[in-house]
C-alpha positions in Angstrom: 17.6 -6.8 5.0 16.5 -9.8 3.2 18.3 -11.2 0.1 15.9 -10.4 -2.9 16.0 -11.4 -6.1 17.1 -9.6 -9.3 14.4 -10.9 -11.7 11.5 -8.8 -10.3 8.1 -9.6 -12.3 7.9 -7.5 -15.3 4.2 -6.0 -14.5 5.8 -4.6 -11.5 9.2 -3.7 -11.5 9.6 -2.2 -7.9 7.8 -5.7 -6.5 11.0 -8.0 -5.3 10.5 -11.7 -3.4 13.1 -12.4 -0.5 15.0 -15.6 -1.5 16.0 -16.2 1.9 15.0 -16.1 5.8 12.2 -16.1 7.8 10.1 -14.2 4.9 11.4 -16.0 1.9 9.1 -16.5 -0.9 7.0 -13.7 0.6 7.0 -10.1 -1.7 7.7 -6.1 -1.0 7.9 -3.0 -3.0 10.9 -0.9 -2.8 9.8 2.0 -4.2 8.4 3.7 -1.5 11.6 4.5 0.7 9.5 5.4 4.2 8.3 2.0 3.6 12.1 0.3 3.0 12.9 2.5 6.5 10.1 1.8 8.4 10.2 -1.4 7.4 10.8 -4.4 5.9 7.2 -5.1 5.5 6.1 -8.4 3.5 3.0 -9.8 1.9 2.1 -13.0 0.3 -0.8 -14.5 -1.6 -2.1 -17.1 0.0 -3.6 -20.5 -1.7 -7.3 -19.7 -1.3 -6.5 -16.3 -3.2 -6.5 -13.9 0.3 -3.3 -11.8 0.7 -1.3 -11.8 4.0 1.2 -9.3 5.1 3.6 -9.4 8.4 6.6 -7.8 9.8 9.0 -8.5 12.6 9.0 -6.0 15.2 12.7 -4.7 15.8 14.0 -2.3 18.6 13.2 0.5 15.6 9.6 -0.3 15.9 8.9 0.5 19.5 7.8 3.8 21.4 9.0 4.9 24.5 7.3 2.5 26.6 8.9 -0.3 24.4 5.5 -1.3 22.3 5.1 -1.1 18.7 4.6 2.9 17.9 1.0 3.6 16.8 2.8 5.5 13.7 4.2 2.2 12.7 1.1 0.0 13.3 -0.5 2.9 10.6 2.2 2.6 8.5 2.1 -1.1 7.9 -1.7 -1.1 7.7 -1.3 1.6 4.9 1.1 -1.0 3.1 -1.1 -3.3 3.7 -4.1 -1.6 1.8 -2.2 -1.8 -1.0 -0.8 -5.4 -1.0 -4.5 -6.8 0.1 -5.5 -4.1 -3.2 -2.9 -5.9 -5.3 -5.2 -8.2 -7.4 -7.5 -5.4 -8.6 -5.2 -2.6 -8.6 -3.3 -2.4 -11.8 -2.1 1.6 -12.1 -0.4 4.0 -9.1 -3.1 4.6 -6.6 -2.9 6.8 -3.0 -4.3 6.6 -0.1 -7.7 9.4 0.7 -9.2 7.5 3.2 -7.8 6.0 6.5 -9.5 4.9 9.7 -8.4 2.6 12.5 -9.0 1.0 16.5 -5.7 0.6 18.4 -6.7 -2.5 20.6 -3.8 -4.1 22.3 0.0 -3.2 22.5 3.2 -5.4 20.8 6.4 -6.0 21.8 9.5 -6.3 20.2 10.1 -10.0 18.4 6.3 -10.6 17.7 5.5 -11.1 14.5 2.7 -8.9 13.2 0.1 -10.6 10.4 -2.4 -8.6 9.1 -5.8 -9.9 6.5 -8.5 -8.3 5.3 -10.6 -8.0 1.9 -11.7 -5.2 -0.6 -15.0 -4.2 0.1 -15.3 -2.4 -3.1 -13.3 -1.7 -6.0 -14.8 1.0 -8.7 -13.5 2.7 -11.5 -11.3 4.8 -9.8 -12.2 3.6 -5.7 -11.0 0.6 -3.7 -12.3 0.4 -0.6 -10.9 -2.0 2.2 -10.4 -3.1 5.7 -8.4 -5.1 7.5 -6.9 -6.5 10.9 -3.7 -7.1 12.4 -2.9 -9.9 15.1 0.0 -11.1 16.8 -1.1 -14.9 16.9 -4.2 -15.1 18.8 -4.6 -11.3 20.0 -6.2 -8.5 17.7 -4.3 -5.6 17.8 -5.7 -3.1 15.2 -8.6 -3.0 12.7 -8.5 -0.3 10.4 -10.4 0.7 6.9 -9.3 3.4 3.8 -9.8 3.9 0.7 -7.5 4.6 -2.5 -7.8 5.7 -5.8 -6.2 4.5 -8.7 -4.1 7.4 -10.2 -3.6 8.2 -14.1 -0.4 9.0 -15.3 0.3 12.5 -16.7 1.9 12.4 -19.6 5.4 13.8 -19.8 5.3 17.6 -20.9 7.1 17.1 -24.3 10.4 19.5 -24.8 10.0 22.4 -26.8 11.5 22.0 -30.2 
């Protein structure tokens, strides 16, 4: 795994930035440890504003056949809701809502990029899609929707 740093922003305390290797500079959440297995999966904010994420596919990422698993293509694209949610999501939020197109295979080494945009974002809905490439070729479109989550407050000890 990537060397992250200790000083994680204080709005987001699970949100760490590799210091080092092929991803340095970019961020990920460790708070979410199918995520930390599955992954690492990064994401960035790019200058015009639009939020990029990418993994590496390792040996751990393939199927049988030795492509990238369909689980793990999901699995990133559900990451990747939130990271591409990140700059008008400001509370917890899950996943309700997830579609998506398998459209071409990857092999271990490629590296995996995915963009996309909120379509909306209510009160309590964000919706989004997005895409994931492996340079020119599309691989997998895919749209959901979350909802920001309130915290419950703590049921308070009896005294």
């Amino acid at each position: 795994m990537h060397e992250l740093s200790k000083a994680p922003p204080p709005r987001r305390p699970n949100l760490h930035v590799a210091t080092e290797g092929e991803f340095q500079g970019w961020r990920t959440w460790i708070r979410d440890s199918f995520e930390s297995h599955v992954g690492p999966f990064w994401h960035r904010i790019e200058a015009d504003g639009s939020v990029r994420s990418a993994f590496r596919v390792e040996k751990k990422h393939l199927n049988g056949s030795g492509n990238v698993h369909g689980g793990c293509y999901m699995a990133f694209a559900d990451y990747s809701l939130f990271a591409l949610a990140s700059q008008v999501l400001d509370s917890r939020a899950v996943t309700t809502n997830f579609a998506c197109e398998f459209l071409d295979a990857a092999r271990e080494g490629e590296l995996i990029e995915c963009t996309g945009d909120v379509s909306r974002a209510g009160g309590s809905l964000i919706f989004l899609r997005g895409k994931m490439t492996s340079g020119e070729r599309q691989l997998f479109t895919f749209s959901g929707t979350i909802k920001r989550v309130k915290r419950k407050p703590q049921p308070q000890p009896n005294a």
